[in-house]
Every structure is written in structure tokens, then in C-alpha cells.
C-alpha positions in Angstrom: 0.0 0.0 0.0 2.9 2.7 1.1 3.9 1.6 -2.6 1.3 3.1 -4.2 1.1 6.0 -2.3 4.7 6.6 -3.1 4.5 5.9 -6.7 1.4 8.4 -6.7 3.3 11.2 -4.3 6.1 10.8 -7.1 4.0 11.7 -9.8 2.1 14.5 -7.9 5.2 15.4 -7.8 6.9 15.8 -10.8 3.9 17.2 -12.3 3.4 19.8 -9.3 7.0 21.0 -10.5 6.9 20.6 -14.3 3.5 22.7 -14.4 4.4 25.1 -11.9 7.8 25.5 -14.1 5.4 26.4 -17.1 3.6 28.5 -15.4 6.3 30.6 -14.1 6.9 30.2 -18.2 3.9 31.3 -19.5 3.8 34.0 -17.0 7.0 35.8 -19.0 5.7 35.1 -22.6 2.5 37.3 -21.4 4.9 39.9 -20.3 5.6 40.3 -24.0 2.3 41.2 -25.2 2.6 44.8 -26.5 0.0 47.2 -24.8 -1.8 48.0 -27.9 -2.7 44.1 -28.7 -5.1 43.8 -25.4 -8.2 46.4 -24.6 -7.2 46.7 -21.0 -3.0 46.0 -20.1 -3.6 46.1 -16.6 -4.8 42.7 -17.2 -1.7 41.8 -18.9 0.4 43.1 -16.1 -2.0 40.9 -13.5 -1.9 38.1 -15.3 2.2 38.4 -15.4 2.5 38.8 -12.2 -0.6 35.9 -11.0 1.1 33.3 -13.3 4.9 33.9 -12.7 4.0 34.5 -8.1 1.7 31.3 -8.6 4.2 29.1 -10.7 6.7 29.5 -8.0 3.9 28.8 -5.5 3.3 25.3 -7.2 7.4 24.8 -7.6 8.1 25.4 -3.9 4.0 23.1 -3.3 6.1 20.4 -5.4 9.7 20.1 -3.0 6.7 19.7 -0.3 4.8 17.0 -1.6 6.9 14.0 0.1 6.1 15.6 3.3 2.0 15.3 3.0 0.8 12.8 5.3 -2.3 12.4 2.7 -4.0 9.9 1.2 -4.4 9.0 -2.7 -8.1 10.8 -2.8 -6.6 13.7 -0.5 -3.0 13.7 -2.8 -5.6 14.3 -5.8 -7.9 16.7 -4.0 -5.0 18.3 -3.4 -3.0 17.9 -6.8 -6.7 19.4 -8.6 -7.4 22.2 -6.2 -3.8 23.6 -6.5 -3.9 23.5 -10.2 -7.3 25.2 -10.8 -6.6 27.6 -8.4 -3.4 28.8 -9.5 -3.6 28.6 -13.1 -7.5 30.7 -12.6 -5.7 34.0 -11.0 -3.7 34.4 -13.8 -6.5 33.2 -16.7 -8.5 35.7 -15.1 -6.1 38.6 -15.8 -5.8 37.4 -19.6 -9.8 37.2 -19.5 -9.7 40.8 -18.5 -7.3 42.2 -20.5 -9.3 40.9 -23.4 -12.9 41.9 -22.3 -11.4 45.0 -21.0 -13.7 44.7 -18.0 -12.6 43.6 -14.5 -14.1 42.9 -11.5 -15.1 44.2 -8.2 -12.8 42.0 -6.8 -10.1 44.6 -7.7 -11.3 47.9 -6.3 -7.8 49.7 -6.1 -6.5 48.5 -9.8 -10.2 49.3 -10.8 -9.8 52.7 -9.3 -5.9 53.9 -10.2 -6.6 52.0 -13.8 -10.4 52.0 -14.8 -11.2 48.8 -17.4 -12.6 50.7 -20.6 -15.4 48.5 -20.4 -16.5 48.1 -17.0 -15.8 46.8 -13.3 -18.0 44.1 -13.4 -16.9 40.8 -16.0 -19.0 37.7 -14.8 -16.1 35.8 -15.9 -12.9 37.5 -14.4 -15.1 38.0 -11.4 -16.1 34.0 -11.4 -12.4 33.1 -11.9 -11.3 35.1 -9.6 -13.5 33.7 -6.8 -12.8 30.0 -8.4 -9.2 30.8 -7.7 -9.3 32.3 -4.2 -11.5 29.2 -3.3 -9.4 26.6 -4.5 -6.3 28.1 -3.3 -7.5 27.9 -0.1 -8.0 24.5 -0.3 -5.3 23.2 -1.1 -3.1 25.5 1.5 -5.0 24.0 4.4 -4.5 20.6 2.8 -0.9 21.5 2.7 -0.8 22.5 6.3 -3.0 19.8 7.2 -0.7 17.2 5.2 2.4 18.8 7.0 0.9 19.0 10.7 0.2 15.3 10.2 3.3 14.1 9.5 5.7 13.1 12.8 8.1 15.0 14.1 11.5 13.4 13.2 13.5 11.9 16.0 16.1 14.5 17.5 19.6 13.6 19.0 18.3 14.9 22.5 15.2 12.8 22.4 17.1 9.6 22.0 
């Protein structure tokens, strides 16, 4: 059983750090987009910030994985809820910047950079409450999966 559950931590693993990896990636190659090519940049500039901050959220999430106490459903929970949640913050600045609406999720960007076509996007305001939901998740599964797990044995306990 603890062979499967390593086998499946080493996946979860490897894919935790090759997506995160992109996403940092992807994160840069939106940095590129020229501010005439969008109808709002400040969604450009949120989604290259969300995707390059959350890419190295998932990278540092992977080096963790082999200390989750969880099982294979919570290692999958967990595994989903991470992905969603980081790769929705940063679709939802790309959603904006294309619309050219945003949400009232962002009052101070909305404020110091008004969208051309409004502060209320049904979709940039659904991802961005998909994302803060998911996130959420899987950080208490994280600190859950990390409380869990013993302490290891210390010289001065022996």
C-alpha cells in the first residue's frame, strides 16, 4: 500500500514541479504582449504577475509533496485544487485584458486603472473567486498534510 502511495506522491510530484515550471513560463511570454494588442494592459500586467507569483507557489508546493501525510483521494484533491486555483488567477487577468472589463474583486487596480469596459466581468469575477476558493484549499490541505506528519526523532530525544 505505502507503494502506491509513493508511486502516486512521485508523480504528484513531478507534475506539481513541471507545471508550476510552465507557469512561471507562460507567465513571462504574457509579459511580452505589447499594450496596444489587449483592450485593457492592466490585465496583462496581473496576469504576469498571478502566473509567474503562482508558478513559483506550485514549484516550492512540489519540493513539499513527500512531506504530505495524505491519502491517494486527498493527494488528488489536493494535486486538482492547486492547479485550478493557480492557473484561474492568472487566466483571469488574460480574460480581463481581453474583455477589457474587470471585477469588483479589484477595487484599487479598478480605481488607479479604470477597465474601458467596465468593473463588473462575470467571468474575471467568477475566476477570480474559483481561484481564491481553490487556493485555499489546497493550502490548508498543505498545512494539514504537513501537521500530520511526525516530528523526526532528535539527538536529545534519544
Amino acid at each position: 500500500m505505502s507503494t502506491n502511495i509513493d508511486s502516486l506522491k512521485a508523480n504528484i510530484r513531478r507534475w506539481t514541479l513541471i507545471l508550476g515550471v510552465l507557469q512561471i513560463t507562460v507567465g513571462c511570454l504574457i509579459g511580452f504582449t505589447p499594450p496596444p494588442a489587449v483592450a485593457w494592459f492592466r490585465g496583462i500586467v496581473m496576469a504576469h504577475i498571478e502566473f509567474t507569483a503562482n508558478g513559483v507557489l506550485m514549484v516550492v508546493f512540489g519540493f513539499l509533496v513527500n512531506e504530505l501525510r495524505l491519502g491517494a483521494t486527498g493527494l488528488k484533491v489536493w494535486f486538482g485544487t492547486l492547479q485550478l486555483g493557480t492557473w484561474c488567477n492568472g487566466a483571469a487577468g488574460v480574460a480581463a485584458a481581453i474583455i477589457g472589463a474587470s471585477s469588483k474583486l479589484m477595487p484599487t487596480l479598478n480605481e488607479k486603472f479604470p477597465p474601458p469596459h467596465g468593473t463588473e466581468h462575470p467571468l474575471v469575477s467568477g475566476s477570480l473567486k474559483l481561484c481564491g476558493v481553490t487556493i485555499m484549499v489546497a493550502l490548508l490541505m498543505t498545512l494539514y498534510g504537513l501537521l500530520r506528519r511526525p516530528a523526526p526523532a532528535t539527538p536529545e530525544a534519544l
